[in-house]
N, C-alpha and C positions, 0 to 999 in steps of 0.2 A: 559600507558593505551591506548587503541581501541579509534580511533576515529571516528563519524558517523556524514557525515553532512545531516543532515536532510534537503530537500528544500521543499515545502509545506508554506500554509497559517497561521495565528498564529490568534485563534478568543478567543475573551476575555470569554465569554458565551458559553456555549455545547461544549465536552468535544469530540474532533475530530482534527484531524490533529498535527502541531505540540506541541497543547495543550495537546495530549497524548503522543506524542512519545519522547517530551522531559524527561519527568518522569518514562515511560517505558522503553527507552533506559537504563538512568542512574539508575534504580535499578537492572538492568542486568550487572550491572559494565561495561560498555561502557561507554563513554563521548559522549553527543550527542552535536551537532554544530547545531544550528537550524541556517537557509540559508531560510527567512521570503520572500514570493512571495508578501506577503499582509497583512493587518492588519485589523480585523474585531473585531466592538465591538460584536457581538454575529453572531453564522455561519447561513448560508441563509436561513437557515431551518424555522429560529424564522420569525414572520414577521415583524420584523424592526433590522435594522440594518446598522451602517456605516460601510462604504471600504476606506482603503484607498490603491490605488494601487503603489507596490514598484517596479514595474517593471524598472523604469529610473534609478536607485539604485543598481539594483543586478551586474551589470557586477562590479560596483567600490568595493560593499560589498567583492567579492571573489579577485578582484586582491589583498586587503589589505592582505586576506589570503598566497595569493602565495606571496607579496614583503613580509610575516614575517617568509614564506618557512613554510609552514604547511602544513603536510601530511594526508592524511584522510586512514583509511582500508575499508572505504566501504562511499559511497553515494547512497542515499536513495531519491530517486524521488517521490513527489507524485502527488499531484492537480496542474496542473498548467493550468494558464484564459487564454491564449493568444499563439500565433503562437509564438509572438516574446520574451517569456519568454521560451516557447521552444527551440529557437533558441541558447537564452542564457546558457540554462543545457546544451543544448547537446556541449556547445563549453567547459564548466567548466570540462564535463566531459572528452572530449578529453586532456582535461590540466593535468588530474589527471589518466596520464593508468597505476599506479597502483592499484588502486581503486577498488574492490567489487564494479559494481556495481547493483544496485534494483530499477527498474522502475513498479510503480505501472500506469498503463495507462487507468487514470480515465475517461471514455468519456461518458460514460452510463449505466445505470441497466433496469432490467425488460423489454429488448425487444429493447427500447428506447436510441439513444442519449440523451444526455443534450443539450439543445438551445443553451447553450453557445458557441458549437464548432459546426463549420463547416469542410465540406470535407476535407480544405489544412490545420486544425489545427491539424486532426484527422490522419491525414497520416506523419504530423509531428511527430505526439506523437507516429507513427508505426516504425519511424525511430530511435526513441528514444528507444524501444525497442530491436531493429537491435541490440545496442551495451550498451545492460542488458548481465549481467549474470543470474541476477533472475527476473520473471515478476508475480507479482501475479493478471493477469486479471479475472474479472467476466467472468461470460459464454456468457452476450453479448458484452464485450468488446471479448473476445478471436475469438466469431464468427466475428466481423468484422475484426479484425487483421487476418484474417485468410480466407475473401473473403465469409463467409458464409451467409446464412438468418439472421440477425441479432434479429427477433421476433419467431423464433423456439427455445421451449424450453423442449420439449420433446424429450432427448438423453439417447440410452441406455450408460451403462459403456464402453464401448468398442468403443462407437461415440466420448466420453470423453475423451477417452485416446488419440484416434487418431486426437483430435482437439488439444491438449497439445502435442503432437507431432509436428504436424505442425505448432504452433506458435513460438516451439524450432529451426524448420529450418528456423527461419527469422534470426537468430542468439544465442538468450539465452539458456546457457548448461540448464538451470533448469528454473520450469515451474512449476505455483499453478495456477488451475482455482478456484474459492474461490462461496463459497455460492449456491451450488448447490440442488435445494429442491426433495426431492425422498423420497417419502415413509414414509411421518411423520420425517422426516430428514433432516439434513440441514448438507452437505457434502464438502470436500474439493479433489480437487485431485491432486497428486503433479508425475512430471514427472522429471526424472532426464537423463539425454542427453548420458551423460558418462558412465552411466551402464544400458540403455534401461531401464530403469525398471519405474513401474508407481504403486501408493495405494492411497488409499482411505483412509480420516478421516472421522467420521460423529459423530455427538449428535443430540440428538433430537429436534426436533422444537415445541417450543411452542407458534409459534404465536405471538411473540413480534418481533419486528424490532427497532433497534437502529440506532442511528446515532453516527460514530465515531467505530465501530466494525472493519472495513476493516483495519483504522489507526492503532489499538492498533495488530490485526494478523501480518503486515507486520512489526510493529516496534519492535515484539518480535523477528520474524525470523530474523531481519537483526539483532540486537544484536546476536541472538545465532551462527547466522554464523559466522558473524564477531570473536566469539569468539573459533572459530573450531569445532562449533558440526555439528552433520552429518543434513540433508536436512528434515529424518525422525524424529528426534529428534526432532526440530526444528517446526517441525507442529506439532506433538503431543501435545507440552508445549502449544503453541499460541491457539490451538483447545481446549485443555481441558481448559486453563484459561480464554477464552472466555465464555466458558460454564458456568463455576460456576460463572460469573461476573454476565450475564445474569439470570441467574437462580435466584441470588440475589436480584439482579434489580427490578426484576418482580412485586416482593413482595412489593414495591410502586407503587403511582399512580405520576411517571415523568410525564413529557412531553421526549416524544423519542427525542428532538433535544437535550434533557440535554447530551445524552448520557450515558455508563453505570457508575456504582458509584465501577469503577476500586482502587479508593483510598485504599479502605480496605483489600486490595489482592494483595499489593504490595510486602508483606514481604513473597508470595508463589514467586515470581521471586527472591527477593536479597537471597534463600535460594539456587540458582542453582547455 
């Protein structure tokens, strides 16, 4: 069986990081490896919550992997708090170059960084991408990785393409900018390196926002890759099953840090 090490945070409450992608992976029939940066009794969204941070931890956690000689098909990056937990992926991943690997380079939305990351965390995390095969950044992570206005959000398709372009020339053959709003739409666009070519997905925006949506798109693609479908394939399944989650979702009154109630739509991925 595929194996996928997940590295990301693990929070007990709201349903985001590797609280999805363990469950998401494995009904994609992949084995997922969660590789835990932190442990959080509910994610930071909620307003209380403990951390505990496993930074001191993670280099022993992976050598135990390599002294039992365990091979992964893909590694799967996502949130990481600290320069020097970066430091630690990008050496895991140098240990593993047979690897797929998928760096999500979480730094900011809407315009904005996150406080948490400063300039040498943010250029760390650019390095980390250097040596992605697949990156799925927002449109203002893609604009800083890419030197641009990072609060410009008005781009025709064609700005789009050409900013997925140039964050493949930092190194990654393939390239999603993810969550792009247009036209009562909420769009994705994916670029693939090896055969120039770039498309659109989009569904409709209804005005809800989640937390944990970004987790469950990129933990669908890394299974589907991992398991040899094509890059198009691949966003269509994570695009459309986002949709109906959300779509469902709506029709309660959550709290958005619950995340969506992906539970019930599980059995539309173990049918692929």
């Amino acid at each position: 069986m595929k194996k996928i090490a997940a590295i990301n945070d693990l929070s007990g409450i709201g349903r985001c990081s590797l609280s999805v992608a363990i469950p998401i992976i494995s009904a994609l029939k992949v084995q997922c490896c969660p590789f835990p940066t932190s442990i959080l009794s509910s994610q930071t969204g909620y307003p209380k919550f403990t951390f505990l941070d496993l930074t001191d931890e993670m280099t022993n956690y992976y050598k135990v992997w390599k002294d039992l000689n365990i091979n992964f098909d893909c590694i799967y990056s996502g949130f990481l708090g600290s320069s020097k937990q970066i430091d630690i992926v990008s050496k895991f991943i140098n240990e593993n170059p047979d690897a797929f690997i998928v760096v999500d380079p979480i730094m900011g939305d809407d315009g904005e960084l996150y406080p948490i990351f400063d300039e040498e965390s943010c250029l760390k995390i650019k390095e980390l991408v250097k040596i992605s095969n697949l990156t799925t950044p927002n449109l203002t992570e893609a604009c800083f990785l890419t030197g641009r206005n990072i609060t410009k959000r008005n781009f025709s398709r064609n700005e789009v393409i050409q900013i997925a372009k140039d964050v493949s020339k930092l190194g990654p053959e393939k390239v999603i900018i993810t969550g792009i709003l247009e036209d009562g739409n909420i769009s994705n666009i994916a670029y693939d390196k090896s055969t120039d070519e770039a498309f659109f997905t989009s569904i409709k925006y209804n005005n809800r926002s989640y937390s944990g949506t970004g987790d469950i798109f990129t933990s669908i693609l890394c299974a589907m890759i991992c398991r040899g479908f094509d890059l198009k394939y691949g966003v269509d399944i994570a695009t459309n099953f986002i949709y109906k989650v959300v779509e469902y979702s709506s029709k309660f009154n959550d709290d958005r840090n619950d995340g969506i109630r992906f539970e019930q739509f599980l059995s539309y991925l173990t049918n692929i």
